[in-house]
C-alpha positions as CSV (number, residue, x, y, z in Angstrom):
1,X,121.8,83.1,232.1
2,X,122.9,84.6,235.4
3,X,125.9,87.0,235.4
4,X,128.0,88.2,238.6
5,X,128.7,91.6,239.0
6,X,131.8,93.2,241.5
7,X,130.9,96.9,242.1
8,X,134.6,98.8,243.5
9,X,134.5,102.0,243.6
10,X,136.6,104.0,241.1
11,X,138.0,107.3,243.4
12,X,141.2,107.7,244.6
13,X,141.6,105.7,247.8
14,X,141.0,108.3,250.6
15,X,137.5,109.2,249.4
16,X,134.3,107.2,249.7
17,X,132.8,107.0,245.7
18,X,129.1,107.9,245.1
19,X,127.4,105.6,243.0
20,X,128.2,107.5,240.0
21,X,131.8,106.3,240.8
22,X,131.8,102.9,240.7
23,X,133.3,100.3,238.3
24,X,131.6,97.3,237.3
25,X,133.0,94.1,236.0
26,X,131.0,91.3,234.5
27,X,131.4,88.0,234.2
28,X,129.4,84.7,233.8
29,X,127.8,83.7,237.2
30,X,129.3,80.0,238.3
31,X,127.6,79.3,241.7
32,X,127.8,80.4,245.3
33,X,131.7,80.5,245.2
34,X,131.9,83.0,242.3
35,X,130.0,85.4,245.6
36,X,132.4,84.1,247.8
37,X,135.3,84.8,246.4
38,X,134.3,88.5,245.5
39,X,132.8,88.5,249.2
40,X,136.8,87.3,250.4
41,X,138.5,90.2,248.3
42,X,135.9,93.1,249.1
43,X,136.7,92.0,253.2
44,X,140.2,92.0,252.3
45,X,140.3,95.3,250.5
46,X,137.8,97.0,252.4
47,X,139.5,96.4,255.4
48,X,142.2,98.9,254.5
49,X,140.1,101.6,252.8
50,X,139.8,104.5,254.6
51,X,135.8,105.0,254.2
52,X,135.6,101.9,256.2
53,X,137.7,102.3,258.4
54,X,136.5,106.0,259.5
55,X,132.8,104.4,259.5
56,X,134.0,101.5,262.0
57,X,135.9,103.7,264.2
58,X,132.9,106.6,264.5
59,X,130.0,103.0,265.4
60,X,132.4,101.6,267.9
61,X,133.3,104.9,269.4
62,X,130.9,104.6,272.5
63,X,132.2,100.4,272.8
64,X,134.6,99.6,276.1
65,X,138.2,98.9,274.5
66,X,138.9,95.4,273.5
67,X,135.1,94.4,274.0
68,X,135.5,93.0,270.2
69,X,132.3,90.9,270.3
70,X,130.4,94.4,271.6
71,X,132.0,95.7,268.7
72,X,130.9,93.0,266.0
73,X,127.4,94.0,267.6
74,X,127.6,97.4,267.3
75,X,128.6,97.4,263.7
76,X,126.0,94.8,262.9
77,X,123.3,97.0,264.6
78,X,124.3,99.6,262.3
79,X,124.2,98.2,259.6
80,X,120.5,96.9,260.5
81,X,119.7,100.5,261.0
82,X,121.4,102.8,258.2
83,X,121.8,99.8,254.9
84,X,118.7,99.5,253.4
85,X,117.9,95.7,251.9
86,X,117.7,96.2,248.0
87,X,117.8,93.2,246.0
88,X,119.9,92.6,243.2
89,X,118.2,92.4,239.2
90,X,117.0,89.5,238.4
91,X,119.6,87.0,236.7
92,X,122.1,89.8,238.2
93,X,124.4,88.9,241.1
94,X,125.9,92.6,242.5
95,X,128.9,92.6,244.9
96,X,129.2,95.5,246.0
97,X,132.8,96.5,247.9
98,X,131.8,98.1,251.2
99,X,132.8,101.6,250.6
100,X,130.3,101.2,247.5
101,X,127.7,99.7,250.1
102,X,128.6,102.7,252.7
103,X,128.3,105.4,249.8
104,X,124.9,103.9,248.3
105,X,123.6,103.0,252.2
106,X,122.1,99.6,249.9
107,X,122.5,96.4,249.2
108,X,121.4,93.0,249.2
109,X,122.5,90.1,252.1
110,X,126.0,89.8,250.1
111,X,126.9,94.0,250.6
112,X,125.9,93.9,254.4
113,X,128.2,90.8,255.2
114,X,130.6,92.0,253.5
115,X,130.6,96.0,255.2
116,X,129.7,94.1,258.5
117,X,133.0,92.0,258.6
118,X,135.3,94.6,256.8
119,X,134.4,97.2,259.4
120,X,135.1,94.5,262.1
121,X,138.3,94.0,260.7
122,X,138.9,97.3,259.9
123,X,138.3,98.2,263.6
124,X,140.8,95.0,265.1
125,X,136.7,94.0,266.1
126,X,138.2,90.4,265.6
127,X,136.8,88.3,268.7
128,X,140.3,86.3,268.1
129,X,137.2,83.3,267.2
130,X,136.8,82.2,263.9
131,X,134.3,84.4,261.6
132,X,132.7,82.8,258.6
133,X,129.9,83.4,256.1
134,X,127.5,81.1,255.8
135,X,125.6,80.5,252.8
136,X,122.1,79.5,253.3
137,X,119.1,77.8,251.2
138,X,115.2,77.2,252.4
139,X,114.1,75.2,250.0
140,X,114.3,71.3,250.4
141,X,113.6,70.4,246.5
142,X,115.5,73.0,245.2
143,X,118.0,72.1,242.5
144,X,121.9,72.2,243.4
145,X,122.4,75.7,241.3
146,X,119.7,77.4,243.1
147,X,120.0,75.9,246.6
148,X,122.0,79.0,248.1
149,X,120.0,81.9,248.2
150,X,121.1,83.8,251.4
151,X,124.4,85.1,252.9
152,X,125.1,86.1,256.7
153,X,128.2,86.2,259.2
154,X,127.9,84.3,262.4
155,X,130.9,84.6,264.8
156,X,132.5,82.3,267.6
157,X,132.0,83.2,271.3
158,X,134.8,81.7,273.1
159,X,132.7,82.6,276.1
160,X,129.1,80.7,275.7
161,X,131.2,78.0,273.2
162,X,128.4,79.5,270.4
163,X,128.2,80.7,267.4
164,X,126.5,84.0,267.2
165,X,124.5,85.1,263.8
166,X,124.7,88.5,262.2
167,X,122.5,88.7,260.0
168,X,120.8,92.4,259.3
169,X,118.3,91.1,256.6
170,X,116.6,89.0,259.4
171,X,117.4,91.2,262.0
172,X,114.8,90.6,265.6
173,X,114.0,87.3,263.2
174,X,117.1,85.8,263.4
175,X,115.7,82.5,265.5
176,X,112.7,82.2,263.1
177,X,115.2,82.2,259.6
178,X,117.3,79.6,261.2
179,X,114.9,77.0,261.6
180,X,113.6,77.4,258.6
181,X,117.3,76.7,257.0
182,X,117.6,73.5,254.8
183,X,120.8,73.6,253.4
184,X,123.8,75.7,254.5
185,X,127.9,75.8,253.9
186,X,130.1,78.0,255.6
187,X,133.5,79.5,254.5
188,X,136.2,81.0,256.6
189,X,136.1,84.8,256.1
């Protein structure tokens, strides 16, 4: 039995929580959209928290004003360099709110979308394009429960008419992961 587990921090609001501080909820695991939806609150709450905000502002200090798709790379980069890839336990699905994610410098695909696109929000890095995760599976055969098994952002150029893919778990691979994509679903951030 797989279980889903949101990680917020448990500090007053101005201060980012070590991983001492950090309260865990449980619950039963019901499929991609359980991650989702704790993926959609995280963004929404760590948008506003000051830890996130104050680590947007200080990456997209050297970024020209109102260059917001710089900006979504310069966050993304990052994150690529400073957030370490940890898995989560097995039969354990962690998400972790970004000021957890900043604090513990972990986390699995999940905890760097979700600190990639609350920073861009936190920082107005909003291209003014649509943003979305995308939900991604490799395996063909694989059964419906088990056919999403990777999370990234990928955001809309209004310039090239493209979607561009942030993905810091693929990183300089990016092109490679794609093709090898068999299933995928995307959801408005």
């Amino acid at each position: 039995m797989k279980y889903v587990m949101q990680v917020q921090p448990r500090v007053p609001l101005g201060m980012t929580p070590p991983p001492s501080h950090q309260n865990v909820t449980v619950q039963r695991y019901r499929g991609v959209g359980d991650t989702v939806k704790y993926m959609r609150k995280f963004v929404l709450e760590g948008q506003a928290h000051p830890a996130v905000r104050a680590y947007a502002v200080e990456v997209i200090r050297q970024v020209e004003p109102k260059d917001y798709l710089s900006e979504a790379a310069a966050i993304y980069y990052d994150v690529c360099r400073t957030v370490r890839y940890t898995r989560d336990p097995a039969n354990r699905e962690f998400v972790h709110h970004p000021a957890v994610v900043l604090a513990m410098r972990a986390g699995d695909c999940d905890d760097s979308a979700i600190l990639i696109r609350a920073a861009m929000a936190a920082s107005a890095a909003s291209t003014g394009s649509p943003v979305e995760f995308v939900v991604a599976g490799f395996d063909k055969k694989a059964k419906l429960s088990q056919r999403y098994t990777h999370v990234f952002i990928r955001v809309w150029d209004d310039r090239t008419g493209q979607w561009v893919v942030l993905d810091p778990v693929a990183g300089p691979h990016t092109g490679v992961m794609l093709s090898k994509v068999q299933h995928f679903k995307s959801y408005e951030t």
